[in-house]
VOZADREN-439750 format. One line per 3 residues: number of its first residue (from 1); their letters; for each residue x, y, z of C-alpha. Coordinates in Angstrom, 3 decimals. Layout:
NUM> a> X Y Z | ...
END
This chain:
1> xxx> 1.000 20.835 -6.674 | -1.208 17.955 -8.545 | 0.872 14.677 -9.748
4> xxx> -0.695 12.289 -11.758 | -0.163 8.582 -11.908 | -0.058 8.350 -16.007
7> xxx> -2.564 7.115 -17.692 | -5.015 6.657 -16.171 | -4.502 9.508 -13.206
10> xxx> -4.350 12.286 -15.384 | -7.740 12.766 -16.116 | -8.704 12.657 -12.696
13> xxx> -5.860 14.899 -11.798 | -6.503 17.435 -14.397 | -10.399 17.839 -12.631
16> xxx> -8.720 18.391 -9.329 | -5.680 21.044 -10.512 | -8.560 22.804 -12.292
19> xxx> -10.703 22.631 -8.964 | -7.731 23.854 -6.813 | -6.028 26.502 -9.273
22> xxx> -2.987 24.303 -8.784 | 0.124 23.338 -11.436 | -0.043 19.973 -12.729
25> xxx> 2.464 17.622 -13.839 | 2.957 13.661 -13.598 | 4.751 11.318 -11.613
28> xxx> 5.951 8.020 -13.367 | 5.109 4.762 -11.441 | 4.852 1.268 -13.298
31> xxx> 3.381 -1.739 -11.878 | 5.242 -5.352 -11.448 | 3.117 -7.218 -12.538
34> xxx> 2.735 -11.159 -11.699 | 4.399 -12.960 -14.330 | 1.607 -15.314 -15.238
37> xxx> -1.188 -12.891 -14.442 | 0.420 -9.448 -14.762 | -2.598 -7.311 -13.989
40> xxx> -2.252 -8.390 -10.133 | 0.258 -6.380 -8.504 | 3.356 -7.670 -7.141
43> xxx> 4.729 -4.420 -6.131 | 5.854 -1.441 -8.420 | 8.507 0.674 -9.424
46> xxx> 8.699 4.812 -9.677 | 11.342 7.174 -10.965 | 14.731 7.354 -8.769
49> xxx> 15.052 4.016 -8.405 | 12.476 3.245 -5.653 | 10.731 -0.618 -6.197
52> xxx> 8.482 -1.924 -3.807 | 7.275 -5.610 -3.500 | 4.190 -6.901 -2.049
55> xxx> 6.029 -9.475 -0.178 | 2.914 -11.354 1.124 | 1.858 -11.835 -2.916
58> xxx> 5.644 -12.321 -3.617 | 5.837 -15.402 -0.882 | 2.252 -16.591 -1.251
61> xxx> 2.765 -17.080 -5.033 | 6.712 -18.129 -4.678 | 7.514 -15.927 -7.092
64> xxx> 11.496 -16.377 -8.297 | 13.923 -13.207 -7.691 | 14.883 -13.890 -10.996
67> xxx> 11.613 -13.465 -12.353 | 10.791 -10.410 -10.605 | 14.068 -8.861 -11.437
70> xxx> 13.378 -9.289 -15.129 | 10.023 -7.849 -14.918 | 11.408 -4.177 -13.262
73> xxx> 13.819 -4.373 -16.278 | 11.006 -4.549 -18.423 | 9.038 -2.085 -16.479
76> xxx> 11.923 0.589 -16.014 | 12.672 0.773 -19.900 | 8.852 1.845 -19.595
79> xxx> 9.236 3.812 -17.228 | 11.945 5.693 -19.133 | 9.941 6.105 -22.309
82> xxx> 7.167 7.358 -21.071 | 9.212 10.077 -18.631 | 10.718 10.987 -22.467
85> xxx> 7.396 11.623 -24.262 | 4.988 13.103 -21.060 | 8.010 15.262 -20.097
88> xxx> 10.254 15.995 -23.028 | 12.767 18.624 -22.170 | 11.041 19.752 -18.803
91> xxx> 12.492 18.924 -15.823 | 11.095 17.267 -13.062 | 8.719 19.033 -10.877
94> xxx> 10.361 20.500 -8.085 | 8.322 19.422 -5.123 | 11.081 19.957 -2.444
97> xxx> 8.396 21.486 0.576 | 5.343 21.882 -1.195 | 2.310 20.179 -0.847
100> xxx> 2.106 17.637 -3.219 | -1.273 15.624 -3.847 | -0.485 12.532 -5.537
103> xxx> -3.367 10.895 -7.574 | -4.753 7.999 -9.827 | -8.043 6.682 -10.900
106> xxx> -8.292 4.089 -7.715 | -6.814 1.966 -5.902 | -7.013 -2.027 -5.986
109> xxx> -3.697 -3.294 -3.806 | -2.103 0.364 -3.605 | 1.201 -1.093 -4.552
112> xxx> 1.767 1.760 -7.494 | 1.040 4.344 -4.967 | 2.619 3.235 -2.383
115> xxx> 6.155 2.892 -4.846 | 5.041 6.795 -5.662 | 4.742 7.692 -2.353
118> xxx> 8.223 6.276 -1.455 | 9.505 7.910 -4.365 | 8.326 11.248 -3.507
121> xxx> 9.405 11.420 -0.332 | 13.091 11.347 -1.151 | 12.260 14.460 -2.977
124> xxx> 11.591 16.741 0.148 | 7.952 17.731 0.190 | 6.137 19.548 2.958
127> xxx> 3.079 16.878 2.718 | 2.375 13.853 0.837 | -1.703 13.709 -0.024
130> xxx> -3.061 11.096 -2.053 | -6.311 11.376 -3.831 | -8.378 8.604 -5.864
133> xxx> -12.309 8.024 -6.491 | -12.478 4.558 -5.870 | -10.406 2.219 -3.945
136> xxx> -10.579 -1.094 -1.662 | -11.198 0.086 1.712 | -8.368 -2.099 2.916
139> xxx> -5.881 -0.186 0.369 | -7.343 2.973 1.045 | -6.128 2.163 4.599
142> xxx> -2.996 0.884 4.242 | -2.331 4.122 2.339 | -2.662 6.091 5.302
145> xxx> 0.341 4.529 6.903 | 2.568 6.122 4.433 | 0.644 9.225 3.080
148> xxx> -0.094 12.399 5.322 | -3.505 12.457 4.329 | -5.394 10.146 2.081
151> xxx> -8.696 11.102 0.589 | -10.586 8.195 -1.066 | -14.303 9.397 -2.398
154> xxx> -15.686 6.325 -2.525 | -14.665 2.311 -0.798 | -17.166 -0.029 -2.230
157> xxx> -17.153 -2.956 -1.082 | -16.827 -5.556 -2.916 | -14.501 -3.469 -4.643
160> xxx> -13.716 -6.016 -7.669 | -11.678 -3.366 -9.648 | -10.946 0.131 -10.548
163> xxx> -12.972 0.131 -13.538 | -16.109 -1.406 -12.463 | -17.027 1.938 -10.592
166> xxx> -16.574 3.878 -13.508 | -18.866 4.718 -16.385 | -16.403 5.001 -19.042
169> xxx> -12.989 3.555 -18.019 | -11.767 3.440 -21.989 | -8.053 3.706 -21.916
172> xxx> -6.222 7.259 -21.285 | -3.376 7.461 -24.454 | -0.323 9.045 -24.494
175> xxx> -1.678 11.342 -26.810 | -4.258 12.213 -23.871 | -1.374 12.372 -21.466
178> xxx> 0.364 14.903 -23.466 | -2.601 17.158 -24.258 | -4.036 17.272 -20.776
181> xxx> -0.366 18.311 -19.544 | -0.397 20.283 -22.278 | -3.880 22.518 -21.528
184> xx> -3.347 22.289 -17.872 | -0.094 24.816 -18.430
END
């Protein structure tokens, strides 16, 4: 089974379900954000309740429990909508011991995957294999300490971000979301 980060994962899982013949769905993860520059990643937060903090960001930056606290809040009523329109009246994918390959368009600190990875793992599957294009080689291997297998195509270095190794990185929509679901069943 192929599980897509939303938005951005989709597309890139859709290629690989296609590749492999296998079901598709998605698997809602939303970054914390730093609260004065929220595209670096503090840690993350995935359906069931799981959050995960980058405590070495977290410290480094002296970041208030308050503040982070807030920001999940934030992040879960997110988290929430979006499981509403990707999902609507479908349950969950059940994963319990099936091979489940997690993916997203890269990887810059891994925190989002990582907080998916968690996530899944309460859920029972056989194997837990993440997939990505691009990444930082030093989250590509920190990934391996909590996936089974990791597959990263590509670890430039310098990485800078996700988007730099891409030739069109324009935004994935919900709209996109839903009709790549939709087409992939």
């Amino acid at each position: 089974m192929v599980l897509a980060l939303p938005r951005g994962g989709v597309p890139v899982a859709r290629e690989v379900a296609r590749e492999l013949r296998a079901p598709l769905d998605v698997f809602l993860v939303r970054k914390l954000g730093v609260p004065f520059h929220r595209e670096l990643a503090m840690g993350a937060i995935a359906t069931g309740g799981v959050r995960v903090l980058n405590t070495a960001i977290v410290d480094a930056l002296g970041i208030p429990t308050a503040a982070i606290d807030a920001i999940a809040r934030e992040e879960e009523a997110e988290l929430a909508r979006r499981e509403r329109e990707y999902r609507g009246d479908r349950p969950a994918p059940d994963v319990q011991g099936k091979v489940v390959i997690l993916v997203d368009d890269g990887l810059a600190t891994g925190a989002t995957m990582r907080a998916a990875v968690a996530a899944l793992r309460r859920l029972g599957p056989a194997r837990v294999v993440v997939a990505v294009p691009t990444a930082a080689a030093e989250a590509c291997a920190e990934m391996a300490e909590v996936a089974d297998e990791v597959v990263c195509a590509e670890t430039p270095a310098p990485f800078l971000a996700v988007g730099a190794w891409y030739e069109d990185f324009s935004e994935t929509t919900d709209d996109d979301v839903r009709r790549l679901l939709a087409e992939a069943a």
